[in-house]
GUMIMI-754561 format. One record per residue (C-alpha): residue in one letter; chain; x, y, z. Coordinates in pm, 1 decimal. Layout:
BEGIN
@type = A&mol = A&x = X&y = Y&z = Z;
...
//
This chain:
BEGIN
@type = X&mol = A&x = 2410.1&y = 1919.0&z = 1960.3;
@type = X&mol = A&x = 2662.5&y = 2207.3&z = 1879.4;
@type = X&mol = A&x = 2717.0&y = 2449.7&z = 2184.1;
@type = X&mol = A&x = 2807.5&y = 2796.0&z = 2023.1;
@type = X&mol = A&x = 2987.1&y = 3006.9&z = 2317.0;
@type = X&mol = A&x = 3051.7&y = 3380.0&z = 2333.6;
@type = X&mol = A&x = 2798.1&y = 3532.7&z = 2170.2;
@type = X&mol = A&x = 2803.4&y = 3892.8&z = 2343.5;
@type = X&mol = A&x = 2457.0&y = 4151.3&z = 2214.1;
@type = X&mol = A&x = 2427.6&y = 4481.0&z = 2379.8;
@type = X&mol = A&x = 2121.4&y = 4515.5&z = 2658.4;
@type = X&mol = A&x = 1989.5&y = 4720.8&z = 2463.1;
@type = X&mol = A&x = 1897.4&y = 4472.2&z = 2202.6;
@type = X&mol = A&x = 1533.2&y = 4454.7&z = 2121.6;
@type = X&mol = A&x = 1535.3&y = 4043.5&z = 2073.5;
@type = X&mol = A&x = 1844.8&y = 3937.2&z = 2192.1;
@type = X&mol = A&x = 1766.7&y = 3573.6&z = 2165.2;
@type = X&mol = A&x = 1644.4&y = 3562.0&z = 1813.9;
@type = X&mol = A&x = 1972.4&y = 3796.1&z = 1757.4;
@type = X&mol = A&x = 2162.3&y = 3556.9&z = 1931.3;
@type = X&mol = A&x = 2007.0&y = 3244.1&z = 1768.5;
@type = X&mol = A&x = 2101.6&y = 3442.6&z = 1432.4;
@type = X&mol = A&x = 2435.8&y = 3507.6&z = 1532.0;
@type = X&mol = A&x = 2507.3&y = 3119.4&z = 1594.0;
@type = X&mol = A&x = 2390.7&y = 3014.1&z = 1272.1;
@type = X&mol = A&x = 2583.9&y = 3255.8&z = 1115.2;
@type = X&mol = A&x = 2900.1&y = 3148.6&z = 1301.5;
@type = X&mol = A&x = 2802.5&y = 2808.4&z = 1227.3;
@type = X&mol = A&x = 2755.4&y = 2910.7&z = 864.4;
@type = X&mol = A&x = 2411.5&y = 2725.3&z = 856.0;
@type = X&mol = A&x = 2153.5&y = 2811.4&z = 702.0;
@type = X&mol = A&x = 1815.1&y = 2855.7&z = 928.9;
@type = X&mol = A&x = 1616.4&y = 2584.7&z = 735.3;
@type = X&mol = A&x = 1904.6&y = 2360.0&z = 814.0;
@type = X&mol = A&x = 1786.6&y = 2366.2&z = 1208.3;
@type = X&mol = A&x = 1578.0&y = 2163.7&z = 1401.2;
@type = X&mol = A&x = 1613.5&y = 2318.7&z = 1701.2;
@type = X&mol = A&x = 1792.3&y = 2668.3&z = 1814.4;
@type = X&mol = A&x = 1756.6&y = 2733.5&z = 2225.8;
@type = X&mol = A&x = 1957.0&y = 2964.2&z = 2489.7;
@type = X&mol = A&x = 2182.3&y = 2712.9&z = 2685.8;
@type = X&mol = A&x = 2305.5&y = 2964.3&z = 2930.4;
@type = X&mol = A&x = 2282.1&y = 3356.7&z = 2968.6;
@type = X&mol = A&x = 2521.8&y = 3507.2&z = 3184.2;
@type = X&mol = A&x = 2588.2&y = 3931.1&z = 3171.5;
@type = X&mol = A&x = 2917.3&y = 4059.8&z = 3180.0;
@type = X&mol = A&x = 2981.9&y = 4385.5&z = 3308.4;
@type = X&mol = A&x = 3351.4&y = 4377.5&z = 3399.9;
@type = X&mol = A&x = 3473.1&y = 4663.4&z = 3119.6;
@type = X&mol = A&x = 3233.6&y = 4938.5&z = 3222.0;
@type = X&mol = A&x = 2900.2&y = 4831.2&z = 2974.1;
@type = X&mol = A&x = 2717.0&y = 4557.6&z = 3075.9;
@type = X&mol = A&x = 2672.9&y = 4326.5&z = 2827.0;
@type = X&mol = A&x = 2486.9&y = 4003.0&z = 2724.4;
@type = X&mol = A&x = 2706.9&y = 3655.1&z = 2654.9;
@type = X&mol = A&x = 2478.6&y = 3379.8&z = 2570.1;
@type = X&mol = A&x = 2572.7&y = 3020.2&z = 2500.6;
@type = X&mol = A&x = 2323.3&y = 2880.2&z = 2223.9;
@type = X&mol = A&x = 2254.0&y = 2511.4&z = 2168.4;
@type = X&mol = A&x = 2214.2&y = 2417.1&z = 1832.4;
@type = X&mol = A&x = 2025.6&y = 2064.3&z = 1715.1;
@type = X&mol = A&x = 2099.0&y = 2047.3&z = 1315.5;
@type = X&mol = A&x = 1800.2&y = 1840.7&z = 1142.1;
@type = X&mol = A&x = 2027.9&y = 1599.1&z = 1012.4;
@type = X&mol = A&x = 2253.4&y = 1481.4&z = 1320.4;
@type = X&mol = A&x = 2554.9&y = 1293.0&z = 1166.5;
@type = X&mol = A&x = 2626.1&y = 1651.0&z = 1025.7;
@type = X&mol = A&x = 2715.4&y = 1852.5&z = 1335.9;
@type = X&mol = A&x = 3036.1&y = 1658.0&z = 1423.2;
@type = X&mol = A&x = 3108.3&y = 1843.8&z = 1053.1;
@type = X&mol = A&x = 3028.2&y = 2185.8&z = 1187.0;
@type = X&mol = A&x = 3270.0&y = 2158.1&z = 1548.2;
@type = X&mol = A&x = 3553.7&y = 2337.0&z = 1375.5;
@type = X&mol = A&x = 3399.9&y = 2625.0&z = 1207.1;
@type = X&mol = A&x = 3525.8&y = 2834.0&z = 1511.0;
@type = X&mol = A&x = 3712.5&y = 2824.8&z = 1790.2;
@type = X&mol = A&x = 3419.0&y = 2908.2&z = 2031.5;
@type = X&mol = A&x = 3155.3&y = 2660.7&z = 1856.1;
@type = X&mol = A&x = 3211.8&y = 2269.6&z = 2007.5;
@type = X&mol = A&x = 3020.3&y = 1976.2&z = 1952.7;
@type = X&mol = A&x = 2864.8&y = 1760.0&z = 2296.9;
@type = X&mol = A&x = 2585.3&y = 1474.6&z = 2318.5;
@type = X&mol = A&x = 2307.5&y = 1607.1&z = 2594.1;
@type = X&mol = A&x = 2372.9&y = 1374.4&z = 2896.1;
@type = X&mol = A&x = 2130.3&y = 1127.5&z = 2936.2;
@type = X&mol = A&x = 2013.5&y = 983.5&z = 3304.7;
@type = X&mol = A&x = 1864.1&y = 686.7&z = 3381.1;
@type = X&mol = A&x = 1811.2&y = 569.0&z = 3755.0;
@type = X&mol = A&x = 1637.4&y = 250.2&z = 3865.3;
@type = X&mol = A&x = 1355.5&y = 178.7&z = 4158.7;
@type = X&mol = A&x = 1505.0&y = -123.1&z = 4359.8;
@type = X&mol = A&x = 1236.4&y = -416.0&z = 4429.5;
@type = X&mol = A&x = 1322.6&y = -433.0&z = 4837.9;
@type = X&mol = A&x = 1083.4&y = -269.8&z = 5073.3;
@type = X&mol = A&x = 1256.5&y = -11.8&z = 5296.2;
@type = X&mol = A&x = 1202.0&y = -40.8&z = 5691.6;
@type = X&mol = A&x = 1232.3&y = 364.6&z = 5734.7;
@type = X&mol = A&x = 1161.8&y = 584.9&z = 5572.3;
@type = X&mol = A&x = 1448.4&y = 787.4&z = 5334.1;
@type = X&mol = A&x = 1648.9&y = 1111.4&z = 5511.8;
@type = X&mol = A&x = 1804.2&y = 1349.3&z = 5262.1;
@type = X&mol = A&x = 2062.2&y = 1526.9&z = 5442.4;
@type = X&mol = A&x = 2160.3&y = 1845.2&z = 5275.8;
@type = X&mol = A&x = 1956.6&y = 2127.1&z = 5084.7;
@type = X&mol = A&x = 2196.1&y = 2222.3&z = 4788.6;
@type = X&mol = A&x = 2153.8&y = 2104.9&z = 4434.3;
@type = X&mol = A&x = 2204.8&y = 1743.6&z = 4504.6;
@type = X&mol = A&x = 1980.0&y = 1731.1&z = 4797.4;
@type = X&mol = A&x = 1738.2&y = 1893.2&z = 4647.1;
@type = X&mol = A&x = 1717.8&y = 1651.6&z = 4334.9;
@type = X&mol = A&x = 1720.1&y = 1371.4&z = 4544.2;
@type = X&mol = A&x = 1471.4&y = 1496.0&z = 4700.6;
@type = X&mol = A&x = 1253.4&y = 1497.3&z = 4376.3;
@type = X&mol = A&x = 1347.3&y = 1136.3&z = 4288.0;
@type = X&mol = A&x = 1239.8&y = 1034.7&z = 4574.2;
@type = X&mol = A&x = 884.3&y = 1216.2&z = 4576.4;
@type = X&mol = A&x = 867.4&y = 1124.5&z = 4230.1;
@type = X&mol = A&x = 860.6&y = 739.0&z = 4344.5;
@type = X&mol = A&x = 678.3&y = 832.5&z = 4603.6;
@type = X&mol = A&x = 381.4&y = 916.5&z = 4388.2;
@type = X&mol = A&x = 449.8&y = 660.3&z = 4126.8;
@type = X&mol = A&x = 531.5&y = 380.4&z = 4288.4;
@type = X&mol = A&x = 395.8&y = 376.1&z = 4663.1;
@type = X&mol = A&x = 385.3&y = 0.3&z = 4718.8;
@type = X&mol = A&x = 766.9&y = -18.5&z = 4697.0;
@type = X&mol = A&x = 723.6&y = 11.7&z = 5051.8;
@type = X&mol = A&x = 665.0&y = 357.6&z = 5116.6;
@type = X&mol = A&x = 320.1&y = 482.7&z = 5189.7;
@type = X&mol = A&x = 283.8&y = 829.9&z = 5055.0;
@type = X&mol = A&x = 207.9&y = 1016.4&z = 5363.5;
//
C-alpha cells in the first residue's frame, strides 16, 4: 500500500475525495486503470494560515503489488507501508471470574470488544454470556 501525504483541496471543493484520489495518482504518476484500490486514510483540516483548508492522506493499493515498492520515491511526501495485520488467540483454560477491563480509552475500549466478541462466539470457554 502507498500512503500519499499532504494533499491540501480548498473546502470549497465540490468532491474533494475523488479530487484528492486524482491528485495521488497524479503524484504517483499512475495511471487510474493501474489501481485496485484508492481510499481516504486520514482527513485532518488545517486552518492555521487564516483559510481553512483540507489535507488528506490517501492510501493507494496498485493492482499489481510487487510494483508499489517502485513507486515510494516518486515524491518526498508519497511512502510505501504493509497494513498491519492482528491476530490474537482464545486460550483453552476456563476462567474462575469473570474479565474486568479497567480503563475507557482506546485500549480499553478494544479490549472490551475482544472480549464480547468471544463472548458471543465462543461462550463455553468458560464464560456464560450473561
Amino acid at each position: 500500500m502507498l500512503l500519499v501525504r499532504n494533499i491540501r483541496l480548498p473546502l470549497s471543493c465540490p468532491d474533494p475525495d475523488a479530487e484528492a484520489a486524482a491528485q495521488a495518482l497524479h503524484i504517483l504518476r499512475v495511471p487510474a486503470h493501474k489501481a485496485a484500490r484508492c481510499g481516504v486514510a486520514k482527513l485532518s483540516v488545517d486552518a492555521r494560515h487564516g483559510k481553512p483548508v483540507l489535507v488528506y492522506t490517501m492510501a493507494i493499493t496498485l493492482k499489481d503489488e510487487g510494483e508499489e515498492s517502485a513507486y515510494a520515491g516518486a515524491s518526498p511526501c508519497v511512502c510505501f507501508t504493509q497494513p498491519a495485520r492482528f491476530s490474537f488467540s482464545v486460550g483453552d483454560t476456563a476462567l474462575k471470574t469473570r474479565p474486568v477491563v479497567v480503563g475507557l480509552g482506546p485500549a480499553g475500549l478494544f479490549a472490551a470488544l475482544l472480549l464480547a466478541c468471544a463472548l458471543l462466539v465462543l461462550p463455553a470457554a468458560g464464560l456464560a454470556a450473561s
